[in-house]
NUMARSE-734806 format. One record per residue (C-alpha): residue number from 1; residue in one letter; chain; x, y, z. Coordinates in steps of 0.05 Angstrom, whole numbers, plus 5000, padded with zeros to 4 digits. Layout:
% NUMARSE-734806
     k   r   c     c1     c2     c3
   NUM   a   A      X      Y      Z
...
This chain:
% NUMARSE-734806
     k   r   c     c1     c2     c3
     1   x   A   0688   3208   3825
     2   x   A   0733   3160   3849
     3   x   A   0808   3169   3863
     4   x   A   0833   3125   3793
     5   x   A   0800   3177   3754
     6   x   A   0823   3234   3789
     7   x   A   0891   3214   3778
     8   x   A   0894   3200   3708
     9   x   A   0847   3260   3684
    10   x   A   0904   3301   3733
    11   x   A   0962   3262   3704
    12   x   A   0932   3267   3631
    13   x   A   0925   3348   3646
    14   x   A   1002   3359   3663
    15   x   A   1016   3320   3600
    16   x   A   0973   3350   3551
    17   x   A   1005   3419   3590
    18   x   A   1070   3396   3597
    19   x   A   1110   3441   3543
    20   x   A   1077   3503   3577
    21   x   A   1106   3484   3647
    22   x   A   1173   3474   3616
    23   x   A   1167   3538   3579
    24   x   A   1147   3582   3644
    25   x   A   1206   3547   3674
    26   x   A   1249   3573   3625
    27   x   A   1219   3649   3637
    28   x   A   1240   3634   3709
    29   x   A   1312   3613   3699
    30   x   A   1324   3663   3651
    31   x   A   1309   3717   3702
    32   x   A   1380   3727   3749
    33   x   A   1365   3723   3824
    34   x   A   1438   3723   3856
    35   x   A   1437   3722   3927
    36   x   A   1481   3756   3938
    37   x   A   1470   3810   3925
    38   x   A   1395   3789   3933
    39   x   A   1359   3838   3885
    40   x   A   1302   3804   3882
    41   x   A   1236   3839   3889
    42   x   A   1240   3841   3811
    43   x   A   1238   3781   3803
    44   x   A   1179   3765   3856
    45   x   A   1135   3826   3814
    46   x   A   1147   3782   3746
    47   x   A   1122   3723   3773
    48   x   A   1066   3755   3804
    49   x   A   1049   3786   3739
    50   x   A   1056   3718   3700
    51   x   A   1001   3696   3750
    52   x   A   0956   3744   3740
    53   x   A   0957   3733   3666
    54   x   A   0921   3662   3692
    55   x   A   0876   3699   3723
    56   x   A   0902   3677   3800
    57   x   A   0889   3731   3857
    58   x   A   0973   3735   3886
    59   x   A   0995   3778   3949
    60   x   A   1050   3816   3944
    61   x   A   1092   3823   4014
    62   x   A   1140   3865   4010
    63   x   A   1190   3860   4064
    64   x   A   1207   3933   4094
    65   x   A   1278   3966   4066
    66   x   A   1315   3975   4128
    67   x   A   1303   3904   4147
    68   x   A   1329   3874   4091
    69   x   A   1380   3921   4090
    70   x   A   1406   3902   4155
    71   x   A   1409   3834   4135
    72   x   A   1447   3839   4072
    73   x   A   1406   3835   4019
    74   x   A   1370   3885   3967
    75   x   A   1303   3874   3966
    76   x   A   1249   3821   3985
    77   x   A   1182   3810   3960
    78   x   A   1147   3744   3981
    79   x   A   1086   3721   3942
    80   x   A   1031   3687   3967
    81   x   A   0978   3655   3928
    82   x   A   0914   3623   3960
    83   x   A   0863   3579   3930
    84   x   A   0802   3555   3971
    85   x   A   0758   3505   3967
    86   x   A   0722   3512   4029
    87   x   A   0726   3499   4104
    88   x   A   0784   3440   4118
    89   x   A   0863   3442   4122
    90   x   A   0908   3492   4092
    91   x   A   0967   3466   4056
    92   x   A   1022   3515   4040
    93   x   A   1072   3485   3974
    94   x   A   1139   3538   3992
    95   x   A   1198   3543   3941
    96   x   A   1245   3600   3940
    97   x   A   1276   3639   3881
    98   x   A   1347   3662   3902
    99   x   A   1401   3627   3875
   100   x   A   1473   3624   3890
   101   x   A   1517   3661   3844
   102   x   A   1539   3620   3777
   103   x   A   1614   3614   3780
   104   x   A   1653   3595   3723
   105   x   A   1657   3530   3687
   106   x   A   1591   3527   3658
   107   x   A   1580   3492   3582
   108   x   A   1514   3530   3574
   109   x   A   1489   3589   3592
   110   x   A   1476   3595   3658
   111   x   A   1414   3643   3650
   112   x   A   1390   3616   3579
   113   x   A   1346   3558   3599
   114   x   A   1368   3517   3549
   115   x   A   1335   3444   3540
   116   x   A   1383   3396   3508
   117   x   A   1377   3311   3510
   118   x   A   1318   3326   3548
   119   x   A   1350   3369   3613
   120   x   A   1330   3437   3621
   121   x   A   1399   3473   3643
   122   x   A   1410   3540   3685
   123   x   A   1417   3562   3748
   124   x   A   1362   3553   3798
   125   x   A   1334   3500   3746
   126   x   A   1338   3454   3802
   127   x   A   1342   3491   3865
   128   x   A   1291   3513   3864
   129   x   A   1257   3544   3806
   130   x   A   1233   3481   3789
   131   x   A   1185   3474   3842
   132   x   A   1153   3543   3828
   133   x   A   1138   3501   3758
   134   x   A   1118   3437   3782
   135   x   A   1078   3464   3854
   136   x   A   1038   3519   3802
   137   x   A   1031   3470   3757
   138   x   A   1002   3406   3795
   139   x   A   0947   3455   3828
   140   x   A   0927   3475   3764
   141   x   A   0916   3395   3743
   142   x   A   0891   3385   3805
   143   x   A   0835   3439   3794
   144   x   A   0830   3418   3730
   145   x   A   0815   3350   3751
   146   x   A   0746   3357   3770
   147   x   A   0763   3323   3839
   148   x   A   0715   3355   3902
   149   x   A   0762   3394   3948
   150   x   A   0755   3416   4014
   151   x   A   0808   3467   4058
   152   x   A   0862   3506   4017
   153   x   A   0921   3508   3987
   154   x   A   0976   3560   3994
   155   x   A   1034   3575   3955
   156   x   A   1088   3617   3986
   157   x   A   1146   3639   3939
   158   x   A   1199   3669   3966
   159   x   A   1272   3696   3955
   160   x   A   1314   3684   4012
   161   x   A   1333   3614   4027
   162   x   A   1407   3627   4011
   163   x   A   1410   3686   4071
   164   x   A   1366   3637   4113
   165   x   A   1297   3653   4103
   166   x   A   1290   3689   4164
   167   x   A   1254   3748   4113
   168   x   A   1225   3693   4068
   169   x   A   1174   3637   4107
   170   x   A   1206   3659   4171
   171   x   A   1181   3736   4161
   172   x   A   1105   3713   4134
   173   x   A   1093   3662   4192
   174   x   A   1119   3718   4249
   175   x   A   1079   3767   4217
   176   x   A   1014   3723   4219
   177   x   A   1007   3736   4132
   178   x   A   1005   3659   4127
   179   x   A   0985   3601   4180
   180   x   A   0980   3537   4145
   181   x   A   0967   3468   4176
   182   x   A   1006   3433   4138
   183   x   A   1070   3444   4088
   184   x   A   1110   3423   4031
   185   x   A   1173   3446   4009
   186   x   A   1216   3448   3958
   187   x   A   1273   3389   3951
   188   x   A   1305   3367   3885
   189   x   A   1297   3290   3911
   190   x   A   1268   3228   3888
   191   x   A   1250   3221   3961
   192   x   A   1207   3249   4008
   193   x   A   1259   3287   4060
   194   x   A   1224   3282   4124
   195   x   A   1286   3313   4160
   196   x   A   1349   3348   4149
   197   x   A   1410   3378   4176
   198   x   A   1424   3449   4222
   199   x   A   1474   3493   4199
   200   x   A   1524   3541   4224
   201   x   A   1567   3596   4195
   202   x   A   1616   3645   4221
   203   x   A   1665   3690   4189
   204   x   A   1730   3692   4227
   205   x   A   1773   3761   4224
   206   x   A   1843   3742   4246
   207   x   A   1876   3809   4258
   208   x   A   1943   3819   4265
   209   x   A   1996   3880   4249
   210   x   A   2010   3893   4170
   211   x   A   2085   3914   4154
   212   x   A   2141   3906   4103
   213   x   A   2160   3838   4071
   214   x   A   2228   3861   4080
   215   x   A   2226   3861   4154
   216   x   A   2173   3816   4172
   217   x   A   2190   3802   4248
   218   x   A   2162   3882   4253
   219   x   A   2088   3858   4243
   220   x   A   2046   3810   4270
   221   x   A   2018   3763   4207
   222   x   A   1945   3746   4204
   223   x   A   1963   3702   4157
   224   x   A   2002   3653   4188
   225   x   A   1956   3654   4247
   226   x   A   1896   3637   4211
   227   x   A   1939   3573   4181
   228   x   A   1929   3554   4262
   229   x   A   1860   3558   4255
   230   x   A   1852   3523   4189
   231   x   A   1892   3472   4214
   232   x   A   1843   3462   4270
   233   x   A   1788   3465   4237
   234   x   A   1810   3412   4185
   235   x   A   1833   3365   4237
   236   x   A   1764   3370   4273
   237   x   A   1726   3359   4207
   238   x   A   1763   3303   4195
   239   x   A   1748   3277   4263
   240   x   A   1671   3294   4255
   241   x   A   1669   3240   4204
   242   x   A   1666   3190   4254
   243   x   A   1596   3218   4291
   244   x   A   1542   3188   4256
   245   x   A   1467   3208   4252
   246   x   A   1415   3159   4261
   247   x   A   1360   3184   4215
   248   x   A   1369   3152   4133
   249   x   A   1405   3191   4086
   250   x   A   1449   3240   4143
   251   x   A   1509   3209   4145
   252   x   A   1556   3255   4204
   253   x   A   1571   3327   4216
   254   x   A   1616   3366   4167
   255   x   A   1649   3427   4175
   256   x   A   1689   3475   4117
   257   x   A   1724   3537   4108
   258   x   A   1690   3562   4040
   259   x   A   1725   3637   4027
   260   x   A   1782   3663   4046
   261   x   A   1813   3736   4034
   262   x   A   1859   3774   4066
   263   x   A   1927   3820   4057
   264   x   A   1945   3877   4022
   265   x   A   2006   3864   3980
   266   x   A   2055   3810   3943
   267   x   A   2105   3846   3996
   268   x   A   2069   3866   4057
   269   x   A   2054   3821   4121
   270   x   A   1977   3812   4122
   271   x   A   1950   3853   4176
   272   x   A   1881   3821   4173
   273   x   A   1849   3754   4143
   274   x   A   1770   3737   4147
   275   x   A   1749   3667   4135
   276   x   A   1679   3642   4127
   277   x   A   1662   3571   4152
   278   x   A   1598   3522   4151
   279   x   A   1586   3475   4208
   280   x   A   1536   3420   4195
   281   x   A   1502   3403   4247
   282   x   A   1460   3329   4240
   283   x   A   1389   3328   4283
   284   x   A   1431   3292   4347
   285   x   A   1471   3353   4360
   286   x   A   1459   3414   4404
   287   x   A   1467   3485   4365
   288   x   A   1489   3513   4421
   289   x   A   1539   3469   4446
   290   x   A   1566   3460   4374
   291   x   A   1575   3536   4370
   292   x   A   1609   3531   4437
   293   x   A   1655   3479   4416
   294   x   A   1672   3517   4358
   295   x   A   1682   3585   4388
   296   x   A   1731   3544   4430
   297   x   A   1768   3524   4377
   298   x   A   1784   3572   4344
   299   x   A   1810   3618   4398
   300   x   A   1845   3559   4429
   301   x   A   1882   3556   4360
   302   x   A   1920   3631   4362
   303   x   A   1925   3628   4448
   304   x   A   1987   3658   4451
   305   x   A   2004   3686   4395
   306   x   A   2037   3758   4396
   307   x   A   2002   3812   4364
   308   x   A   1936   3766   4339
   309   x   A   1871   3778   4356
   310   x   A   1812   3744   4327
   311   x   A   1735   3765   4323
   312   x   A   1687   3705   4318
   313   x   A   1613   3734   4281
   314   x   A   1566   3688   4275
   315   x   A   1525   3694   4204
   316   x   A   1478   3643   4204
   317   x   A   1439   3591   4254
   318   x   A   1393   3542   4221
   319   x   A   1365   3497   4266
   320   x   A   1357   3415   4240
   321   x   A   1293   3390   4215
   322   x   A   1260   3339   4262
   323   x   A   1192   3307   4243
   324   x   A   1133   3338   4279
   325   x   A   1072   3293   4300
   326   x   A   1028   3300   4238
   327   x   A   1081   3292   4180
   328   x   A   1067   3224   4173
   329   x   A   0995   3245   4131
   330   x   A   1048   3282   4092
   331   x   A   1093   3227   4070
   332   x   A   1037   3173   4060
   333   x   A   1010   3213   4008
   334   x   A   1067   3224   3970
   335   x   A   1092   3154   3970
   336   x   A   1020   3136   3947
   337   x   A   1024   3180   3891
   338   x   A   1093   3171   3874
   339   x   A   1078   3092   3872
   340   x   A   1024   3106   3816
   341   x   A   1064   3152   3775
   342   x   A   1128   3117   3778
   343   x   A   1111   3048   3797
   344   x   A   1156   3046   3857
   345   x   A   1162   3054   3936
   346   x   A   1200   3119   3954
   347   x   A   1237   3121   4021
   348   x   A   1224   3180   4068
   349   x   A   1290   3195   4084
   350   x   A   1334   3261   4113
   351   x   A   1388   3306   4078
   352   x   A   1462   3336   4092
   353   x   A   1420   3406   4069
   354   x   A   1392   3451   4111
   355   x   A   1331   3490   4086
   356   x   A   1266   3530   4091
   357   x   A   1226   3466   4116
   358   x   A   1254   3479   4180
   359   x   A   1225   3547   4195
   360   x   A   1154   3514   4190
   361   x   A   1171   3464   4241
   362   x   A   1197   3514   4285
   363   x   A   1130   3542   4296
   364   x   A   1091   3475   4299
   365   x   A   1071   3464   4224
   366   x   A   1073   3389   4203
   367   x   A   1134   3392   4143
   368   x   A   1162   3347   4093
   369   x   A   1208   3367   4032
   370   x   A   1187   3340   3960
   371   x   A   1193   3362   3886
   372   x   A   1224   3354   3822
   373   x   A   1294   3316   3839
   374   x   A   1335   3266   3819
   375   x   A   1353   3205   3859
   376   x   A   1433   3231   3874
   377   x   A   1447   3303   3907
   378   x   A   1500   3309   3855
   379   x   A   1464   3284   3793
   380   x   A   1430   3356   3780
   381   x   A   1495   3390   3785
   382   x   A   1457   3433   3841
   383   x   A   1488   3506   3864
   384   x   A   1546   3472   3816
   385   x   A   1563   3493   3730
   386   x   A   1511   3462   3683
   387   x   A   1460   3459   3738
   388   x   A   1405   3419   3714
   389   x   A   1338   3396   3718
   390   x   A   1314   3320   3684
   391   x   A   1252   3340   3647
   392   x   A   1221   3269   3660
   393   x   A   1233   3284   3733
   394   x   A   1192   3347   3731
   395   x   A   1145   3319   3698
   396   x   A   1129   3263   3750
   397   x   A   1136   3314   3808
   398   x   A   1074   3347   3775
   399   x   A   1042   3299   3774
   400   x   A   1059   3271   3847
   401   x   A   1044   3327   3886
   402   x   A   0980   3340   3846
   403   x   A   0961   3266   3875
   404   x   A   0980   3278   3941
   405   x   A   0943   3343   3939
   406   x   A   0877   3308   3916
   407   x   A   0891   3256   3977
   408   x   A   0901   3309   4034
   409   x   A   0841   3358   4011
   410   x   A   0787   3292   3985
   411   x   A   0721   3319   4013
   412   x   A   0699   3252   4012
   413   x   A   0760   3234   4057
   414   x   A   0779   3183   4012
């Protein structure tokens, strides 16, 4: 059977199926997975369960208590769901569950899954529910398609990409539960994402000595010394703007204070402040070095101050995303596929995010990011009110990855 009809009885499949993906989608979103506080094993046995009614064999991997404990989070259960088609590659499809917390601000409900002018609108609609949907979805078609297969394909869903996931991909590759060839991960882009950005995050405790508003020159306020440090962190930021990445679609570094809480009283000194920053780092820079630097900083900031000492945690290290030898089969299949479903060339290109991708490179595994996406960062209202996925756009990412499936695992090598 040659490739033309493969396609079209695959792409005529997610059509004919298309209101029952957008329906399971809405079963997704409509189940909460805040993270924090990262309660999410729940959610991980629903989906499992939904599978089953298909008929699909799915692993359950539960990630011990104490460990997810101890990294500040409820409970983990990671999914894995293989289908073989005999001896050849494996290619794992990852997405992840957890969300960030809704916030305010939001013109419909953020766990209702509600379709309207033909967006599908909750939280984790885009990021990355949606790729549970469309990744599920395409392998169906793609089965469905009649095409001759050879390797595997494995789908790992986890729940902690907002923590890291250190217990998501991270804990299933260390533990030897998955060991795929090749992998695609979740991205809401129209692009491939062939790299992306390293983060780092601290929280900053800025102690000092709490006392009466009356008599203020008593204490020692945390307050006013952590103004030192926002002040140089803001003026490095702005600096960092002018450090520029050379890979498409990474502009420079950024760095952000994003909480802030602290004192006791309208009329008390604060005795103690906490701040919680985000560094990001492009592919150039050294993580270590940049941790240095900002280590330096900060204490550089209060030297001198009486009374003020300040404790420097770090919370997170995710590395960048470089391309590994072997990603290239990854990307030329997409933009294949994506040029017959949408009828245009799609860059391979990198991202300000950081993400799961990463963890796969890290251990040698050939990654790119793709899935249902629009063509802005902003456009989908991502981790933002009214977070939103473009049903056409999930539609086509079914479609695309089913291709590219079909390309990587032809037993004919076509």
């Amino acid at each position: 059977m040659d490739s033309n009809t493969i396609n079209d009885r695959l792409a005529g499949w997610v059509d004919q199926n298309f209101d029952a993906e957008v329906a399971f989608l809405q079963q997704l979103v409509r189940m909460p997975t805040d993270t924090p506080p990262g309660d999410n094993a729940p959610y991980a046995l629903a989906v499992a369960g939904m599978l089953e009614e298909w008929g699909w064999q799915v692993g359950r991997h539960p990630v011990p208590a104490e460990r997810v404990r101890a990294y500040g989070m409820e409970s983990i259960t990671n999914l894995v769901i293989r289908r073989e088609y005999g001896a050849g590659p494996t290619i794992a499809l990852n997405a992840h569950g957890d969300v960030v917390p809704p916030g305010e601000g939001w013109t419909f409900p953020p766990y209702g899954g509600q379709v309207h002018d033909g967006r599908l609108y909750g939280r984790a609609a885009a990021v990355s529910k949606s790729d549970y949907a469309s990744y599920l979805f395409a392998v169906r078609a793609l089965e469905a398609s009649g095409a001759r297969l050879k390797g595997a394909i494995e789908l790992h869903f986890t729940c902690d990409e907002e923590f890291g996931g250190l217990l998501g991909p991270g804990w299933l590759l260390d533990e030897g539960l998955v060991k795929p060839d090749l992998a695609i991960c979740a991205a809401f882009s129209h692009a491939v994402v062939m790299a992306h950005n390293g983060c780092l995050q601290f929280e900053v405790t800025v102690n000092g000595k709490a006392t009466h508003g009356a008599v203020p020159h008593t204490g020692h306020d945390a307050l006013r010394a952590a103004n030192k440090i926002l002040d140089a962190i803001y003026t490095q930021a702005d600096k960092l703007a002018t450090v520029r990445s050379s890979v498409a679609g990474i502009d420079h570094p950024t760095m952000i204070v994003g909480r802030i809480a602290g004192g006791t009283n309208t009329n008390v000194v604060p005795g103690q402040v906490v701040l919680k920053m985000d560094r990001r780092m492009i592919p150039e820079e050294d993580p270590a070095q940049v941790e240095q630097d900002v280590r330096s900083m900060i204490e550089n900031a209060v030297q001198g101050l009486d009374g003020i000492r300040v404790e420097i945690r770090r919370l997170l290290l995710a590395n960048a995303l470089r391309p590994l030898p072997g990603h290239e089969k990854l990307v030329s299949a997409i933009q294949q596929a994506a040029k017959t479903v949408l009828g245009e060339d799609i860059p391979a290109v990198g991202t300000p995010l950081y993400a799961d991708a990463r963890l796969y490179a890290e251990r040698g595994i050939p990654v790119v990011m793709y899935g249902a996406g629009p063509r802005t960062l902003l456009e989908s209202n991502a981790k933002r009110a009214d977070e939103n996925i473009a049903l056409e756009d999930l539609r086509a990412a079914t479609k695309v990855i089913g291709m590219a499936l079909a390309t990587l695992l032809a037993a004919d090598g076509r």
